[in-house]
C-alpha positions in Angstrom: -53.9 69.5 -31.5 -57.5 70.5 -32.4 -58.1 68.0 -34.6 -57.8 64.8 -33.0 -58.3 61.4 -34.2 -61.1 59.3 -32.2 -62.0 56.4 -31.3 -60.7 52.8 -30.4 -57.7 51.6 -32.9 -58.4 47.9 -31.9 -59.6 46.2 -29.1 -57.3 42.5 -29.2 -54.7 41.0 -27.3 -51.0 39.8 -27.9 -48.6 37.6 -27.4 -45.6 38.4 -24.7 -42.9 38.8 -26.4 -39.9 40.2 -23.8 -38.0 41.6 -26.7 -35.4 44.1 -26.3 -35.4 47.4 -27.6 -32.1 47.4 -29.5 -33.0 44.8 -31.3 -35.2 46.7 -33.4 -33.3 50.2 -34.6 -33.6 50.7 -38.3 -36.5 48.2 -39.2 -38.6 49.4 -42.0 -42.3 49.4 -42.3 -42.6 46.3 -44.7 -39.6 44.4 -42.3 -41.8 46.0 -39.1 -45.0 44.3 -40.7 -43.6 40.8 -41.1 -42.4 40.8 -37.7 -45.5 41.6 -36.1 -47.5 38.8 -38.3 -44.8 36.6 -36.7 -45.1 37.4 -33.7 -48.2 38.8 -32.4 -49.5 35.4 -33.1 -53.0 34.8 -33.0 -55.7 34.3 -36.2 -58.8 35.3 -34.5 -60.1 38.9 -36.0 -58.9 40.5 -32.4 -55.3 39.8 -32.9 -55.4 41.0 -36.7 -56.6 44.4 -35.8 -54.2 45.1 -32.8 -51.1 44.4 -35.9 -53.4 46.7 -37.6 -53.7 49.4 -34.8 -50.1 48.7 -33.9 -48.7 49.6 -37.3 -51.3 52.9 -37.4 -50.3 54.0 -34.0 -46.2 53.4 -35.3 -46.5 55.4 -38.5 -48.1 58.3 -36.5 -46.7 60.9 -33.7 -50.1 61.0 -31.9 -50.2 59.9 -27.7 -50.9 56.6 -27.7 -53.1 54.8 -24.4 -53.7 51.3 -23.7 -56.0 50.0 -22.1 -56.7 46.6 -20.5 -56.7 44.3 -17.9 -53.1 42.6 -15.9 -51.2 40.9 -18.3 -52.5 41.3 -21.7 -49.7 42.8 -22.9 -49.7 46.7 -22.7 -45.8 47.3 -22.0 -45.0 44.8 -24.9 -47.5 46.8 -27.0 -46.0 49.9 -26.2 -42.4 48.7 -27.1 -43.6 47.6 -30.4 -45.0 50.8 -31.5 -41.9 52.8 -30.2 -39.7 49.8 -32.1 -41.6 50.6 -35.5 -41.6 54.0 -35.1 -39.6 57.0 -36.7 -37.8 57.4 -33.2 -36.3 53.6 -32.8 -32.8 54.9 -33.0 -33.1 56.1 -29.1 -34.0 53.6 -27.1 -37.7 54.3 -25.0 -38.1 55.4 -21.5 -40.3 53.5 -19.0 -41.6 55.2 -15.8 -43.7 53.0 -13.7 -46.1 55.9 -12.3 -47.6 53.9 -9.5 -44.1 53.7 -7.9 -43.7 56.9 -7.9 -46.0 58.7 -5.4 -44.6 62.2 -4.1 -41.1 62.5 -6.1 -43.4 62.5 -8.9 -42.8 65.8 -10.2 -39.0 65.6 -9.7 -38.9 62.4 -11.3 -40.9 63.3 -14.3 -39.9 67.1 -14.9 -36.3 67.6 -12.6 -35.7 69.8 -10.3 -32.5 72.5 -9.8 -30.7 72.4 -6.8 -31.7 73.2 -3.8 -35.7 73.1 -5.1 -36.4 70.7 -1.5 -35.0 69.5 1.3 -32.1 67.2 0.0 -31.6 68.5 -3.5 -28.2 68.5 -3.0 -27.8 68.8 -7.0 -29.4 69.0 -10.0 -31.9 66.7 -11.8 -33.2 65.8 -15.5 -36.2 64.6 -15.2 -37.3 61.2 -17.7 -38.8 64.1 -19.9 -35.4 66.0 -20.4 -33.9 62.3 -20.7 -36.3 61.4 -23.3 -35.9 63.8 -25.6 -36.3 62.7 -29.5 -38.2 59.1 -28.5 -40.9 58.2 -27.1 -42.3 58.1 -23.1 -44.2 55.1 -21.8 -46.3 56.0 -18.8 -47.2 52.4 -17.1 -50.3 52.8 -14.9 -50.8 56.4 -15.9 -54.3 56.3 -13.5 -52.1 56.8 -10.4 -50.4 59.9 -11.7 -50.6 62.4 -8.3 -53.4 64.8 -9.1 -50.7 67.4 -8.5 -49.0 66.6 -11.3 -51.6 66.1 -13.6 -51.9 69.8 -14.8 -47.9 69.8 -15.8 -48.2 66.7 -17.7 -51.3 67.9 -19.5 -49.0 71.1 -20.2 -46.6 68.8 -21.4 -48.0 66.6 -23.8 -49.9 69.6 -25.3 -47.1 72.1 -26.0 -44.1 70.1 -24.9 -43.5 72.4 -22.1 -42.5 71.5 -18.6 -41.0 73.5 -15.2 -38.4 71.7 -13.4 -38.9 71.9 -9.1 -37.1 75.1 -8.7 -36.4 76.5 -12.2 -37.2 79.9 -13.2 -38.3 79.0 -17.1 -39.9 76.1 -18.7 -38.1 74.0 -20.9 -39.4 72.2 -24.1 -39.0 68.8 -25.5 -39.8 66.7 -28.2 -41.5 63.6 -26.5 -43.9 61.0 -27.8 -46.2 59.9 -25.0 -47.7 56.0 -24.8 -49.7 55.4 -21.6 -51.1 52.4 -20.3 -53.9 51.7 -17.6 -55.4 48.5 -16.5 -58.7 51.0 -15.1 -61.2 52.4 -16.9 -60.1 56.2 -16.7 -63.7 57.6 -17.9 -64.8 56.2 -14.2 -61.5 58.1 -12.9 -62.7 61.2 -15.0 -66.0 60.9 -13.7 -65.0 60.5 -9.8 -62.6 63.4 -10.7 -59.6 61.3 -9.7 -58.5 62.5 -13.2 -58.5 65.3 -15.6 -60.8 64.7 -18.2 -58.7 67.2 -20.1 -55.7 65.6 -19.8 -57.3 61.7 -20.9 -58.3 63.7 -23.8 -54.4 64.7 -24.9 -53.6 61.3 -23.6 -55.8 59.0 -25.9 -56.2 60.5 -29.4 -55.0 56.8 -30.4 -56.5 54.0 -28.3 -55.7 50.6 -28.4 -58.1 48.4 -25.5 -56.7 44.9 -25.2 -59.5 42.1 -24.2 -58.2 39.6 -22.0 -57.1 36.1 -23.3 -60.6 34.3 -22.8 -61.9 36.2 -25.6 -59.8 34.8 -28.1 -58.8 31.4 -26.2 -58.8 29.3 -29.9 -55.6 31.1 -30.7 -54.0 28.6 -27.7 -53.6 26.5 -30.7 -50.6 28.9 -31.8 -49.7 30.9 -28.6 -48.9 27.3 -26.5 -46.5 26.0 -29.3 -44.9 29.3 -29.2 -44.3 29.5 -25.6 -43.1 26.0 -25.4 -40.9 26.4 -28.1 -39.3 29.5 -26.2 -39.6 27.6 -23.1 -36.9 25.3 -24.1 -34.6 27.4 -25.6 -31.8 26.0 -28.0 -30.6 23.2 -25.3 -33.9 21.1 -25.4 -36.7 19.8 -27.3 -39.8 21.9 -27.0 -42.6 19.8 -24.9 -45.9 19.5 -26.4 -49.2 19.0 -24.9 -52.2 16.4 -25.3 -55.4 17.0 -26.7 -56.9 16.2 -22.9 -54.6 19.2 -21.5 -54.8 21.6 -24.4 -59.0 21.0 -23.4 -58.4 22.0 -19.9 -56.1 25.2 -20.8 -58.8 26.2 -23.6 -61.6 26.0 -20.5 -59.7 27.6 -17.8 -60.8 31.7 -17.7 -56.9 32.9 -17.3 -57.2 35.6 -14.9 -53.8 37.0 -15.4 -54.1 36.1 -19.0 -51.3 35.7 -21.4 -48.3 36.6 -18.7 -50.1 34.0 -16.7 -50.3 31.1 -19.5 -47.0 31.8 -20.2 -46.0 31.0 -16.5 -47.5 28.1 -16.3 -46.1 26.5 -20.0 -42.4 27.5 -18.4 -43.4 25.5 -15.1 -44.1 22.6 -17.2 -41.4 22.7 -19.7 -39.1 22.5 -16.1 -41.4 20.0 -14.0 -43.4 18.0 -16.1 -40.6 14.6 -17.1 -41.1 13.0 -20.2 -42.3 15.0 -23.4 -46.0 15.0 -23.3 -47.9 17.5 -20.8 -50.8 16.1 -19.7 -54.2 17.1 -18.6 -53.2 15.8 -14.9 -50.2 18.6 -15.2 -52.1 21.3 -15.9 -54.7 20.4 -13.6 -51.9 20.3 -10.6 -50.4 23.9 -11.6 -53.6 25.6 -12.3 -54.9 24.5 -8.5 -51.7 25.6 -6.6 -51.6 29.1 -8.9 -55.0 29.8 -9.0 -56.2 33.0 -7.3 -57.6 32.7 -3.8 -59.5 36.1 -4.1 -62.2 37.2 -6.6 -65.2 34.4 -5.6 -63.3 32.1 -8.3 -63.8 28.2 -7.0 -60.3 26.6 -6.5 -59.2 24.2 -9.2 -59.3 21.2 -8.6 -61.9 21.0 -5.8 -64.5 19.0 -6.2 -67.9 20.4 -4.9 -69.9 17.2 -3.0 -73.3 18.1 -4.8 -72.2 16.8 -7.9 -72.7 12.8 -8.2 -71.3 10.4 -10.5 -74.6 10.6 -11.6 -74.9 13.7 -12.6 -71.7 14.0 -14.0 -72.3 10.8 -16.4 -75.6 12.2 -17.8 -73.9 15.7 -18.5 -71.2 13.7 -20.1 -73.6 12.0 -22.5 -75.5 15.5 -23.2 -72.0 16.8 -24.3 -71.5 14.0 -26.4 -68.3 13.0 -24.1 -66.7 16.7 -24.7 -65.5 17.0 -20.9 -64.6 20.7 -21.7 -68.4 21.3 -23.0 -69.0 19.0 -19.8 -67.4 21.6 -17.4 -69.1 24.3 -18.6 -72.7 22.7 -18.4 -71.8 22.2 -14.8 -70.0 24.9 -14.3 -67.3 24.3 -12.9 -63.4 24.6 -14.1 -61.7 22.0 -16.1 -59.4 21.1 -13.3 -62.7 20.6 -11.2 -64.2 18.3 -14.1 -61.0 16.4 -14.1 -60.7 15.8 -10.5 -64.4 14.9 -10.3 -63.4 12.0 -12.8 -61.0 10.8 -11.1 -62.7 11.0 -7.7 -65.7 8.7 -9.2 -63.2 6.6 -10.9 -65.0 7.2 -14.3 -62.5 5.6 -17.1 -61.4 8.3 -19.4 -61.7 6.1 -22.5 -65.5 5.0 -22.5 -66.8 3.5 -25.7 -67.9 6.4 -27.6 -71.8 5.2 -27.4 -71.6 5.4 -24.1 -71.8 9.1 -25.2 -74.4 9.5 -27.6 -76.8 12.4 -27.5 -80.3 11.2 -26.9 
């Protein structure tokens, strides 16, 4: 492995899909293609190159790691380029690495009996298990530094030691990480091997979070309310109000998170149409109470009707563009409308830009 590809292979987001591995066996590239342009939604150039980076990373038998923060997507992403790769007919193995703390090594590599207290009988590790497909390491930044040598062993020679075992065994294993930290910090507070990130990441894929690309909400909230309400119901839709406060909010937990909230509609909101008023309410009771973020929905005192009518007419009556010249959520905005009693429908010169 001495010549290495470098480099990012796209840095975009994705849709969530919750698809199902089986589902998938004996695609072909062209079929593979189509059903990522149908379902990695998204136009904005972000979302073209992850279908891009996906289909690269598919064709190939390089480690994979993605990168990003909660929520964007990494475990989907890592099923899709396991589902479009040469090893779809096994079905991929998922270890959740921050779960696993001390039974790391047994977990991972096995262990013969009678290796530890309580190895009452032998063990294949998820490396034995996975033989012929491909490994997804979730949170591979919490990987015991114990541990950290074998795996590097591992992925470069497919060679590991069971707990116990006299020889090494090999396997055939494709390795797809995925890490919401930055592991070049983690390499640098030597909490990592920089040696191992290196056989880990010949292939990179770094998802930004939904706020970078928020104009593809045009496509992704359809798609969610379409899901939403399955074959039993008619999908909701939303008005041009509420799409203006879902395109302002900053979606901490990103796409998992707007997906959450589109299901909570679909079951709470009566009538067809989700309002701004809707998405106000469930952005204000979900919204994070750490991280310095202002609470939805909260209006701060210092801001008079005053003030808010004059930023109204700078923005032309564009309460998102509104929002952000006071800086202050769209749930905020909305709430300070109401508070002041300010009609939503003013004549439109009421609104001209001086």
């Amino acid at each position: 492995m001495s010549n290495l590809p470098g480099g990012d292979l796209a840095r975009a987001s994705h849709t969530h899909l919750g698809f199902s591995a089986p589902a998938f066996k004996k695609i072909n590239e062209s079929g593979f293609q189509s059903w990522l342009e149908s379902f990695f939604l998204g136009r904005h150039p972000s979302m073209k190159a992850v279908r891009a980076a996906v289909l690269l990373a598919a064709r190939e038998e390089w480690p994979v790691l993605l990168t990003g923060e909660t929520g964007t997507g990494k475990d989907m992403i890592a099923q899709a380029i396991h589902a479009g790769s040469s090893r779809q007919s096994s079905p991929p193995h998922v270890v959740a690495v921050s779960g696993l703390g001390d039974t790391a090594w047994s977990v991972l590599f096995g262990h013969r009996k009678g290796a530890f207290t309580g190895a009452e009988q032998e063990h294949d590790g998820i490396f034995t298990q996975a033989h012929g497909s491909t490994l997804i390491l979730e949170d591979i930044s919490d990987l015991p530094a114990k541990v950290q040598p074998m795996l590097l062993r591992a992925v470069e020679h497919g060679l590991f030691r069971p707990l116990g075992a006299a020889r090494e065994a090999r396997v055939d294993v494709r390795i797809v990480s995925t890490t919401n930290v930055a592991l070049p910090d983690e390499v640098a507070a030597r909490r990592f091997r920089s040696d191992l990130y290196q056989r880990i990441s010949p292939l990179r894929i770094v998802l930004p979070p939904l706020r970078r690309h928020i104009d593809d909400l045009d496509e992704l909230v359809p798609h969610f309310l379409a899901r939403a309400a399955g074959v039993r119901r008619a999908a909701k839709r939303v008005s041009s109000a509420a799409m203006d406060v879902l395109k302002s909010y900053s979606w901490p937990r990103n796409v998992r998170e707007l997906e959450h909230l589109l299901c909570r509609a679909t079951v709470e909101v009566d009538g067809s149409l989700i309002e701004a008023g809707d998405v106000e309410r469930m952005l204000l009771e979900d919204s994070p109470r750490d991280g310095g973020r202002r609470k939805a929905g909260r209006p701060p005192v210092r801001i008079g009707r005053d003030r808010v009518m004059d930023v109204l007419r700078l923005s032309g009556g564009n309460k998102r563009e509104a929002a952000r010249r006071l800086e202050v959520s769209p749930a905020t905005f909305y709430s300070l409308l109401r508070q002041y009693g300010i009609d939503n429908e003013l004549r439109p010169k009421e609104f001209e830009r001086t």
